[in-house]
C-alpha positions in Angstrom: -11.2 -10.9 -2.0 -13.7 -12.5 -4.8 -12.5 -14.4 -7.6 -13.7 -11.6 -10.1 -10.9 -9.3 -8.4 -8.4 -11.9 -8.6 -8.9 -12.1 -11.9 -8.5 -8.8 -12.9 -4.8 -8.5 -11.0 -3.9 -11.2 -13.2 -5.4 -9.5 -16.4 -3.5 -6.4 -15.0 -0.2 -8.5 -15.4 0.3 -9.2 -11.7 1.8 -12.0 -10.5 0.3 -13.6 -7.7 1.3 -16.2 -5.0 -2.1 -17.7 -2.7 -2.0 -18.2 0.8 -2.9 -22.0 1.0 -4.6 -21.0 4.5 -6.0 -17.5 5.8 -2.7 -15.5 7.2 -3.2 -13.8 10.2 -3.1 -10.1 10.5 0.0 -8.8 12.3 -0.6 -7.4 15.4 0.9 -4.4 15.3 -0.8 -3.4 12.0 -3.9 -3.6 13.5 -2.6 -1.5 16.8 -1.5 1.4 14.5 -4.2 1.2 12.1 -7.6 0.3 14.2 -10.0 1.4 11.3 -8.8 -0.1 7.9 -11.9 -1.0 5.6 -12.8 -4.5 5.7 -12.3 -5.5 2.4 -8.6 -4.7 3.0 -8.3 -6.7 5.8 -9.9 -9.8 4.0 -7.5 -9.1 0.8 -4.5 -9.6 3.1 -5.4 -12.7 4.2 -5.9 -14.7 1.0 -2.0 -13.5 -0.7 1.4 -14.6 0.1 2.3 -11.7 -2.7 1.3 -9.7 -5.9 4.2 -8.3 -7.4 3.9 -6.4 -11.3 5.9 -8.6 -13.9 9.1 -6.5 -13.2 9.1 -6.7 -9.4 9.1 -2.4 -9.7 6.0 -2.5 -7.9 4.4 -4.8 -5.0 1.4 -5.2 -2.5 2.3 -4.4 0.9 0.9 -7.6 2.5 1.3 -9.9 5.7 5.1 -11.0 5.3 5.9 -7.0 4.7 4.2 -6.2 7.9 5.5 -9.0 10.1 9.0 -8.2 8.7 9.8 -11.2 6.8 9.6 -10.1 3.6 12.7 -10.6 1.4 12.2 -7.2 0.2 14.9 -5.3 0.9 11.9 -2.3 1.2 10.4 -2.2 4.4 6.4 -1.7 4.2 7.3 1.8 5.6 10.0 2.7 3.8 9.1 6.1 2.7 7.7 7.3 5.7 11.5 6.5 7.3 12.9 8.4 4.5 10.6 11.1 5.4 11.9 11.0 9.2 14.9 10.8 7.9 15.0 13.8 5.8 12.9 16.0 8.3 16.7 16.5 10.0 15.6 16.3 13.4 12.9 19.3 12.8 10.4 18.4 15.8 7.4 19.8 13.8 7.8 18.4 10.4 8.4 15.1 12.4 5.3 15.4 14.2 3.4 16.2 10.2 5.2 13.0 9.0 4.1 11.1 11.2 0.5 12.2 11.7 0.2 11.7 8.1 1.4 7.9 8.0 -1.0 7.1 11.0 -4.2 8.1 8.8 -2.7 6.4 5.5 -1.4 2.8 5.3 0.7 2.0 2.2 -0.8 -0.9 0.0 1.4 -0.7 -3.1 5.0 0.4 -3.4 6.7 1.5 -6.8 10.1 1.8 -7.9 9.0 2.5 -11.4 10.7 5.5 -12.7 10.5 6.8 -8.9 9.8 6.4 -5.7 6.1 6.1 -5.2 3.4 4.5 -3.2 -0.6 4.3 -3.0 -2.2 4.0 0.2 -5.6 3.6 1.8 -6.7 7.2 3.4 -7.7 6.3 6.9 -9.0 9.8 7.8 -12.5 10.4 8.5 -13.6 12.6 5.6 -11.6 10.6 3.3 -11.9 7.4 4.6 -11.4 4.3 2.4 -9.9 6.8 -0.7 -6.7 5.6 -2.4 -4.1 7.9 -2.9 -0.9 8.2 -4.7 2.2 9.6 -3.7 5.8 9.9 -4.7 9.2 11.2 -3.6 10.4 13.5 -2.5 7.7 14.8 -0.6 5.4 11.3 0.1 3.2 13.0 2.4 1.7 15.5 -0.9 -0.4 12.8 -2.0 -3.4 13.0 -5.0 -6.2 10.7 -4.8 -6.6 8.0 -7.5 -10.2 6.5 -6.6 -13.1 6.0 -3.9 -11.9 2.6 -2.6 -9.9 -0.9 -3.0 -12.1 -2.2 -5.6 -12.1 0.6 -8.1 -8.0 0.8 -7.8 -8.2 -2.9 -8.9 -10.6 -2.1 -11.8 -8.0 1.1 -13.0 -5.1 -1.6 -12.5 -7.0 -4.4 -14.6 -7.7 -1.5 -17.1 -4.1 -0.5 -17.0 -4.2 3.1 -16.1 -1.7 3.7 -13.5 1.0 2.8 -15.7 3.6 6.0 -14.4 3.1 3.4 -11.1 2.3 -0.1 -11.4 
């Protein structure tokens, strides 16, 4: 990630711990997700963590996908609470799940509600950032074309209802 984006998280009023080396990318990220855009995968590598002045909201980065994040959310939370709440129904599990394959959460809110944005992995939308929020995750809106305009909406503070 360049400097000029790391500058504008912190003008955005996030607070941001460095990786003193590149992390590696967990291995099972990169099994269930084989497509994510680039820039994504080089963002991940250079934070420890990014986290809004309240702690309401967070990056999803390499300790939340290796599990050893102190977060008592796990980087998939609300696709489990979907699971959860499908009650065994066979077909809405297999929806759920189809959906969280082609969309990787990057930030998760617990600002006023359960919410999330994620990168759309699917091919006609590829590389768009959506938004979604409880209780049904999976109807999601898109917010923006890519990684670097959500960080330029973030620096200009307008996803305030999530960040």
């Amino acid at each position: 990630m360049n400097k000029m984006n790391q500058e504008k998280l912190i003008n955005a009023g996030f607070k941001i711990k460095y990786s003193s080396m590149e992390l590696e990318i967990p291995k099972s990220l990169l099994n269930r997700y084989k497509n994510l855009p680039i820039d994504y995968l080089t963002f991940l590598k250079n934070f420890e963590e990014i986290t809004n002045e309240k702690d309401t909201a967070w990056f999803n980065l390499a300790k939340e996908f290796n599990g050893n994040s102190e977060n008592e959310f796990k980087w998939n939370e609300f696709e489990l609470l979907s699971l959860e709440w499908s009650e065994d129904d066979t077909e809405e599990i297999k929806v759920i799940t189809e959906f969280w394959n082609h969309h990787i959460p990057i930030i998760m809110s617990v600002k006023d509600e359960y919410q999330f944005l994620a990168i759309s992995l699917e091919k006609e939308k590829y590389g768009d950032i959506v938004h979604g929020k409880e209780p049904e995750f999976e109807n999601i809106t898109k917010v923006c074309n890519d990684l670097n305009e959500l960080i330029d909406l973030l620096e200009k503070r307008e996803l305030k209802n999530i960040v």
